[in-house]
DRENTORKOL-3810 file (N, C-alpha, C; in nm, 4 decimals):
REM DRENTORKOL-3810
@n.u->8.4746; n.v->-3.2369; n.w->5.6350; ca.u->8.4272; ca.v->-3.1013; ca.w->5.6587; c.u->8.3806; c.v->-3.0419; c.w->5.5258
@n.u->8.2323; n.v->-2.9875; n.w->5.5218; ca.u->8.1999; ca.v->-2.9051; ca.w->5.3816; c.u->8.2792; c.v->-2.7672; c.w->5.3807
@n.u->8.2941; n.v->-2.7430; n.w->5.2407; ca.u->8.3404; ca.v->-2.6057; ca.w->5.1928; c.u->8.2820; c.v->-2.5635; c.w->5.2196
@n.u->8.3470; n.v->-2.3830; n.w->5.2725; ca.u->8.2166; ca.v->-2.2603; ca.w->5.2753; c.u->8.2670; c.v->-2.1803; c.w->5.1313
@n.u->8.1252; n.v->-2.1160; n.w->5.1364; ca.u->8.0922; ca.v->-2.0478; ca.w->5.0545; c.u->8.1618; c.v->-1.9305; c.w->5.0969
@n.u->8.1495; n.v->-1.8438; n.w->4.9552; ca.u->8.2076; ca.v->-1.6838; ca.w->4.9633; c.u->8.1401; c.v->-1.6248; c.w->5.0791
@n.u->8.0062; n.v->-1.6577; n.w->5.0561; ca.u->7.8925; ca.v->-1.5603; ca.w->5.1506; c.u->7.9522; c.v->-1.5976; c.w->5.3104
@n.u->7.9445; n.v->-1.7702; n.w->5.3207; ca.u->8.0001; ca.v->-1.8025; ca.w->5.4651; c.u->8.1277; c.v->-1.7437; c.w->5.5024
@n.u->8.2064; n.v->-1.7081; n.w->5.4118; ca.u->8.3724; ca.v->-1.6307; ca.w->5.4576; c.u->8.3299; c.v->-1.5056; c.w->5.4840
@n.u->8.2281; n.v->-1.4402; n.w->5.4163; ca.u->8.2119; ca.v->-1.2933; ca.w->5.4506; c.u->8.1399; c.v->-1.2965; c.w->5.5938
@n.u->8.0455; n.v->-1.3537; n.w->5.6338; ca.u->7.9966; ca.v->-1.3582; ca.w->5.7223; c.u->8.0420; c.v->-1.3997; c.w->5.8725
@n.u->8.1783; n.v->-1.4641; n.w->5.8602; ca.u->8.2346; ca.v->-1.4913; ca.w->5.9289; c.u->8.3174; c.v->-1.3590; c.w->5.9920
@n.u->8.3955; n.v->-1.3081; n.w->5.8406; ca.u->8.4642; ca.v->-1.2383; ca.w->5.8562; c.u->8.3786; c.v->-1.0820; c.w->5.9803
@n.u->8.3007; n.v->-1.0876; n.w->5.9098; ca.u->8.2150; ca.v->-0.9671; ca.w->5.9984; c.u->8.1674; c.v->-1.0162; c.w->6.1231
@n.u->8.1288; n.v->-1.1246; n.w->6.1627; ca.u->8.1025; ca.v->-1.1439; ca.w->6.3139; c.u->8.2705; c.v->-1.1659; c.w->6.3726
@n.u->8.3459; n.v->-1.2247; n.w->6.3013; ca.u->8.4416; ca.v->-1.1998; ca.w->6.3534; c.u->8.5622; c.v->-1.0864; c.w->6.4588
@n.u->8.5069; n.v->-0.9773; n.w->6.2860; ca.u->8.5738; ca.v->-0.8595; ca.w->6.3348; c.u->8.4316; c.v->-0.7853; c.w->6.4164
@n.u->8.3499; n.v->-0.8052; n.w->6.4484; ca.u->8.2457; ca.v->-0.7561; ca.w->6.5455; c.u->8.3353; c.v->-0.7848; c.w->6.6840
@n.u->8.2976; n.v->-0.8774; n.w->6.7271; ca.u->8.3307; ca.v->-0.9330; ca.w->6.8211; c.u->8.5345; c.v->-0.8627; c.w->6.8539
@n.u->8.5953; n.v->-0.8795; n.w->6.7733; ca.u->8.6721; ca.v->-0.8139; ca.w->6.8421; c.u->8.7156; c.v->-0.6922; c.w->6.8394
@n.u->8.6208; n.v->-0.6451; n.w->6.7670; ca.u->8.5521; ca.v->-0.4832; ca.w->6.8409; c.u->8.5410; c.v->-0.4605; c.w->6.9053
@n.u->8.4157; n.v->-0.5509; n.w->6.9746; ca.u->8.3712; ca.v->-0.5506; ca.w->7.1160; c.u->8.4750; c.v->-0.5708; c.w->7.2013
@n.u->8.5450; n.v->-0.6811; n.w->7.1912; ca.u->8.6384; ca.v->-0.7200; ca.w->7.2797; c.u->8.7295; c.v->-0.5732; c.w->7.3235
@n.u->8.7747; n.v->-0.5113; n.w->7.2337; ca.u->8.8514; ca.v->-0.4056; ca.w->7.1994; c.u->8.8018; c.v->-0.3000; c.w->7.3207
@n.u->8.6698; n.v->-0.2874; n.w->7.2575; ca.u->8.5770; ca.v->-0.1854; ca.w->7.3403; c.u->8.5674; c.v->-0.2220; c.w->7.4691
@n.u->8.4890; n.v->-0.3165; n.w->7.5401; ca.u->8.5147; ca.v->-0.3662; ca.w->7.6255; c.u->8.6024; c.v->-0.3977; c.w->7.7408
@n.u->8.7442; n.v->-0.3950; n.w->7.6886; ca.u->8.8817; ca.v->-0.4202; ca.w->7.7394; c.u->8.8742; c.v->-0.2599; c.w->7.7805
@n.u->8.8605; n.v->-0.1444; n.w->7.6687; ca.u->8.8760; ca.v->-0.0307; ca.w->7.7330; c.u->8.8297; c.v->0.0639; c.w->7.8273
@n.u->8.6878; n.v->-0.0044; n.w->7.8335; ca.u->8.5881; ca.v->0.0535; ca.w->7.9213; c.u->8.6246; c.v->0.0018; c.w->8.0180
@n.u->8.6560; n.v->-0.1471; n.w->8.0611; ca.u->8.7015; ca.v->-0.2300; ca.w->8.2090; c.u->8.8104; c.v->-0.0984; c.w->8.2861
@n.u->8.9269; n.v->-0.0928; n.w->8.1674; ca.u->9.0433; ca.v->-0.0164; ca.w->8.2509; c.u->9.0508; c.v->0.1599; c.w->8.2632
@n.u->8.8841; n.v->0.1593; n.w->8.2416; ca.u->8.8628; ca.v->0.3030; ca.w->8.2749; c.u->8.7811; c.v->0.3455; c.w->8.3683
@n.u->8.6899; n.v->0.2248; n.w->8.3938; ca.u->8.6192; ca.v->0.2308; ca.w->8.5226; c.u->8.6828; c.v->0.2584; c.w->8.6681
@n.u->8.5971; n.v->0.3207; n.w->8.7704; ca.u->8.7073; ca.v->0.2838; ca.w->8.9083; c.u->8.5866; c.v->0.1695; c.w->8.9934
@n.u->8.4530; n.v->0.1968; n.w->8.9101; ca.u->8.3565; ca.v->0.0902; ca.w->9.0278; c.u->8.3670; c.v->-0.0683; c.w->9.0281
@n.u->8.4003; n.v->-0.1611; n.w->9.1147; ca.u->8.4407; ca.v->-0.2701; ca.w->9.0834; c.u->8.3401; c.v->-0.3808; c.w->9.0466
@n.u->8.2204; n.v->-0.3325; n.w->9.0528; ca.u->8.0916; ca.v->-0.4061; ca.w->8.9946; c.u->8.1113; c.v->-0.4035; c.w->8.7978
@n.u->8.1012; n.v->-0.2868; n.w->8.8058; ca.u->8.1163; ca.v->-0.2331; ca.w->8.6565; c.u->8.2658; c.v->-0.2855; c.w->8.5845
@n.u->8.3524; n.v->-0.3272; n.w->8.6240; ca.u->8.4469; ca.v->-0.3053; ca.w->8.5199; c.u->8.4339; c.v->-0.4820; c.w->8.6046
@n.u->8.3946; n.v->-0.5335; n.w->8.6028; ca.u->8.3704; ca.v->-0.7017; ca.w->8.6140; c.u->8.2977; c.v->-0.7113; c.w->8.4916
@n.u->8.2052; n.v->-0.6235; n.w->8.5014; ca.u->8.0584; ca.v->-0.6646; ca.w->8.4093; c.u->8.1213; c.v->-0.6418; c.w->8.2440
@n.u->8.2102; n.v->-0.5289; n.w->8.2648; ca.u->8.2910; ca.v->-0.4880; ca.w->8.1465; c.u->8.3889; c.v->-0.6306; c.w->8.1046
@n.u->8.4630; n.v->-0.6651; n.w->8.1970; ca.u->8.5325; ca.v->-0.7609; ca.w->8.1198; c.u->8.5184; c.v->-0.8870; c.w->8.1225
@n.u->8.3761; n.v->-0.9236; n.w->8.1889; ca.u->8.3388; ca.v->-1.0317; ca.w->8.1262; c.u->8.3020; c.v->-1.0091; c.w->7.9930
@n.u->8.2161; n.v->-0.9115; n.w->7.9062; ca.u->8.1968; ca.v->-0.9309; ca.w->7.7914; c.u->8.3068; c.v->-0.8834; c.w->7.7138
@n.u->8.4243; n.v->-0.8511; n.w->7.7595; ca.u->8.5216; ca.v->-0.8350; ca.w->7.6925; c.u->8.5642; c.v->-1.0500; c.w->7.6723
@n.u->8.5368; n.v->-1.0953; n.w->7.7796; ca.u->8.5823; ca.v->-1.2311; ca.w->7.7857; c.u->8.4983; c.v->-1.3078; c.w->7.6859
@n.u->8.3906; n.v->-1.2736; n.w->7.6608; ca.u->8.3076; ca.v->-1.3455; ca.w->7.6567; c.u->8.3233; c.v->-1.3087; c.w->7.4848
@n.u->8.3286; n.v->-1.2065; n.w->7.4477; ca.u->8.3544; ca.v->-1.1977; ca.w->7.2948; c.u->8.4738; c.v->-1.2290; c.w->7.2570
@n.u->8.5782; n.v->-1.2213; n.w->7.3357; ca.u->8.6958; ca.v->-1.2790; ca.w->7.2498; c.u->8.7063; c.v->-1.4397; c.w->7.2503
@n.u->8.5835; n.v->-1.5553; n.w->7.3838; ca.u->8.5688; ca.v->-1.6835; ca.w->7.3232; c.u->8.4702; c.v->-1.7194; c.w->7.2215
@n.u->8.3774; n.v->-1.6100; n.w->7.1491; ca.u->8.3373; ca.v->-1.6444; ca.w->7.0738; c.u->8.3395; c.v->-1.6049; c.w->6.9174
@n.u->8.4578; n.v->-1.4965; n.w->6.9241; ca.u->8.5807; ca.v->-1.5010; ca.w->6.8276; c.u->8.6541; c.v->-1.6333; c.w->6.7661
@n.u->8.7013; n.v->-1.7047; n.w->6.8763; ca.u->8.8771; ca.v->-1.7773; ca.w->6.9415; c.u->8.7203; c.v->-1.9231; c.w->6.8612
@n.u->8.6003; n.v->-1.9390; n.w->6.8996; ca.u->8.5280; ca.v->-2.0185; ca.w->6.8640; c.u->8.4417; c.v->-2.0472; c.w->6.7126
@n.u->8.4872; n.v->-1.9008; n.w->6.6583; ca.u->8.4275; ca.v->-1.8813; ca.w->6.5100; c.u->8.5265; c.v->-1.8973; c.w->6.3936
@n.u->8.6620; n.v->-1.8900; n.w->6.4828; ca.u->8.7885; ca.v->-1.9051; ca.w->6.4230; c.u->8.8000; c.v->-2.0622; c.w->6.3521
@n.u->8.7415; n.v->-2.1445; n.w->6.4409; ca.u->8.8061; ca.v->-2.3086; ca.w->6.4304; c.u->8.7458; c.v->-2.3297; c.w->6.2867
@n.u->8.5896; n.v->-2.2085; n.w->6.2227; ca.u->8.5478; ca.v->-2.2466; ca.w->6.1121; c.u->8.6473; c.v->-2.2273; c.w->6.0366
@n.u->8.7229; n.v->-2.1219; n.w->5.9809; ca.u->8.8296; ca.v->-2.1148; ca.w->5.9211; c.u->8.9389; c.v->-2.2270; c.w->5.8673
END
């Protein structure tokens, strides 16, 4: 496996913590909705950013 660079740790670090932002956000909007279309649509991208978190991680 190659070393990352400073730049690659920073860059990680920020899509990282993006994403579970989103996730964050996401999760909260699902359990505030009452329409059941909408808070699907909500936590799939709540799902969907925390596997591509859980997937940016393995660079680490």
């Amino acid at each position: 496996m190659t070393e990352l660079s400073v730049l690659d740790l920073q860059n990680l670090r920020h899509l990282i913590g993006g994403y579970s932002t989103t996730h964050c956000k996401m999760t909260d909007y699902a359990s505030k909705t009452e329409d059941p279309e909408i808070k699907k649509l909500f936590q799939d991208a709540a799902d969907s950013a925390m596997k591509n978190k859980q997937e940016l991680m393995k660079f680490l």
